[in-house]
C-alpha positions in Angstrom: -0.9 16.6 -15.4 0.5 16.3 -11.7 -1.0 19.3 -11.1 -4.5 18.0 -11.5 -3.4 15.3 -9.2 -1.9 17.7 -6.8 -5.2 20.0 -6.5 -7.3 16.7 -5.4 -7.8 17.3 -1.2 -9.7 14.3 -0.4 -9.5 11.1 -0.9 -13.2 10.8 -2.1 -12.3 13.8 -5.0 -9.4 11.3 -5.9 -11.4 7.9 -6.1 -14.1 10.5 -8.1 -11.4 11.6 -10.2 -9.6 8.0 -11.0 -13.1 6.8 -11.8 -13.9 9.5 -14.2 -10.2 9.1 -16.2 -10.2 5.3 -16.1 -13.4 6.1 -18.1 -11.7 8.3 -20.6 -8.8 5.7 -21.0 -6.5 7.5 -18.6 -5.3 4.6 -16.2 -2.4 6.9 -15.7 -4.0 9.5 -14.2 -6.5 7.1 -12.2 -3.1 5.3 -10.9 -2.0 8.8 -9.6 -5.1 9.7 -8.2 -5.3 6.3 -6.2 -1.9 7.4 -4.7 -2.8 10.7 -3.8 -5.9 9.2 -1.5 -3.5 6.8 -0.1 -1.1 9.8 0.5 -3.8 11.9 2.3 -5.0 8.8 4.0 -1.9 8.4 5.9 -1.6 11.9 6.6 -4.7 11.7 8.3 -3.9 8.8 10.4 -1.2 10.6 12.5 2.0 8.4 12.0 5.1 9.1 14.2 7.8 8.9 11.9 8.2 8.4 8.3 8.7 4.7 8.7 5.1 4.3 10.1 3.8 6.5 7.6 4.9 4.6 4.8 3.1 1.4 6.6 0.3 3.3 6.9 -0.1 4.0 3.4 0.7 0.5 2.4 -2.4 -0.7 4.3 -4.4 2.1 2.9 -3.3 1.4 -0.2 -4.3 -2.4 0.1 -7.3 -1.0 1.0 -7.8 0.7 -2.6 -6.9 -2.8 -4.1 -9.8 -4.8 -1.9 -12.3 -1.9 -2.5 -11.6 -2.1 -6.4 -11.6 -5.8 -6.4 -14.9 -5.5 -4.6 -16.2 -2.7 -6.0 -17.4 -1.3 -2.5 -15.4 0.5 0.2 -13.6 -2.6 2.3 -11.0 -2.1 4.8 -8.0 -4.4 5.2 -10.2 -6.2 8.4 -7.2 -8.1 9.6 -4.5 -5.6 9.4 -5.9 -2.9 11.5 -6.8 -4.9 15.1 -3.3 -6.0 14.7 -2.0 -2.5 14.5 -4.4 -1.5 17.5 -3.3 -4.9 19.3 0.7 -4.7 18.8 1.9 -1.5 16.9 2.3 -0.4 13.2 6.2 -1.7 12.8 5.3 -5.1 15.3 1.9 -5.6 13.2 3.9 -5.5 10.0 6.8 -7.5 10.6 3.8 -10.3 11.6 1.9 -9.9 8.6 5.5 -10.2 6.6 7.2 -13.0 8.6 4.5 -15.6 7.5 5.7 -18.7 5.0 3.6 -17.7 1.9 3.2 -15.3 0.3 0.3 -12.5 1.1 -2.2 -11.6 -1.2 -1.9 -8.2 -1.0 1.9 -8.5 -1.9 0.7 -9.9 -5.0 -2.7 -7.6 -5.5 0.0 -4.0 -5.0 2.0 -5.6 -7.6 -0.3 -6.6 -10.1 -1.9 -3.0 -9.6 1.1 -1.2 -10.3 1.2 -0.1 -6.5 4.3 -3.1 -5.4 6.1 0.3 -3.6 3.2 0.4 -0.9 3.7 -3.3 -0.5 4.9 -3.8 3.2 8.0 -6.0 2.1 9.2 -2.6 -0.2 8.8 -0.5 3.2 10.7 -3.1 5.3 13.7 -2.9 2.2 13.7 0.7 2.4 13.9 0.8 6.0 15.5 -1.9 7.0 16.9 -0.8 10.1 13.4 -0.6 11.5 12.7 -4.2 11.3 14.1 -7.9 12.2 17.0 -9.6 10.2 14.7 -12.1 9.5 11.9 -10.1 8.3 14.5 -8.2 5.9 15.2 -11.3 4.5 11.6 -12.8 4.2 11.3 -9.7 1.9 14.5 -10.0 0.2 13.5 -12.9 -1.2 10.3 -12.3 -1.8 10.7 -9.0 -3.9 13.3 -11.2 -5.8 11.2 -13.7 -6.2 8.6 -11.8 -8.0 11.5 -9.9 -10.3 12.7 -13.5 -11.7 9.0 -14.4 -12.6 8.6 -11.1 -14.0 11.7 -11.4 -16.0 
C-alpha cells in the first residue's frame, strides 16, 4: 500500500488519488495521500533546515484542511504574509503564542493530521523556539489528550 503512496509525484496526483479512495471507503489511503502532497509541498518551498521544513508542512497541511472544509483550493491567507513579513520560526512562534486556541490546531487534530500542528513541531524542536512558546504548546497538546481521554 505505501508504495501506491510513494509513486504519487505531485501533489495534484495525490489530492486525485485521496479523492478516488475516499470514494472506495479507503480514508486510509486518502489520509496518506494528503501527507504525501504536504510532503512534496514543502519540498518545493525550499526550507533551510529541517525545523522549517516541518513548519512548512504544517501550514501546507492546514492548507489541505481549509481546502477540504471548503471544498476549493484555499490557502492559509494569514499565515503566509507573516512568514514573508517576519520568518518561518518568528511567524510560528506568533501564530502559537496567542491566548486561545487556533482553529487549525483543532481542524489537524480532528483530521487525523495533529503531527503537522505547529504546537507538535515546536515540542519536537524545542530548542528552536521560546520557553514560553514551548509551554503554550505543552499545555495545549495536553489539554487536548485529557478531553480525548
Amino acid at each position: 500500500m505505501t508504495d501506491l503512496i510513494e509513486k504519487l509525484k505531485t501533489p495534484e496526483e495525490c489530492e486525485t488519488f485521496a479523492k478516488n479512495v475516499t470514494e472506495r471507503g479507503r480514508p486510509d489511503l486518502a489520509l496518506a495521500a494528503r501527507k504525501r502532497a504536504v510532503a512534496l509541498r514543502a519540498a518545493e518551498y525550499g526550507a533551510q533546515s529541517d525545523i522549517e521544513r516541518e513548519c512548512i508542512e504544517a501550514v501546507y497541511a492546514y492548507e489541505e484542511i481549509l481546502s477540504q472544509k471548503n471544498g476549493k483550493k484555499t490557502k492559509a491567507s494569514r499565515t503566509w504574509p507573516m512568514i514573508k513579513k517576519h520568518g518561518i520560526i518568528v511567524a510560528v512562534e506568533r501564530a502559537v503564542n496567542r491566548e486561545a486556541e487556533s482553529q487549525g490546531y483543532t481542524a489537524l487534530v480532528e483530521m487525523g493530521l495533529e503531527d503537522y500542528a505547529f504546537e507538535a513541531v515546536i515540542l519536537r524542536h524545542p530548542e528552536a523556539f521560546s520557553t514560553e512558546v514551548v509551554e503554550r504548546s505543552r499545555l495545549r497538546v495536553a489539554a487536548h489528550q485529557s478531553q480525548n481521554s
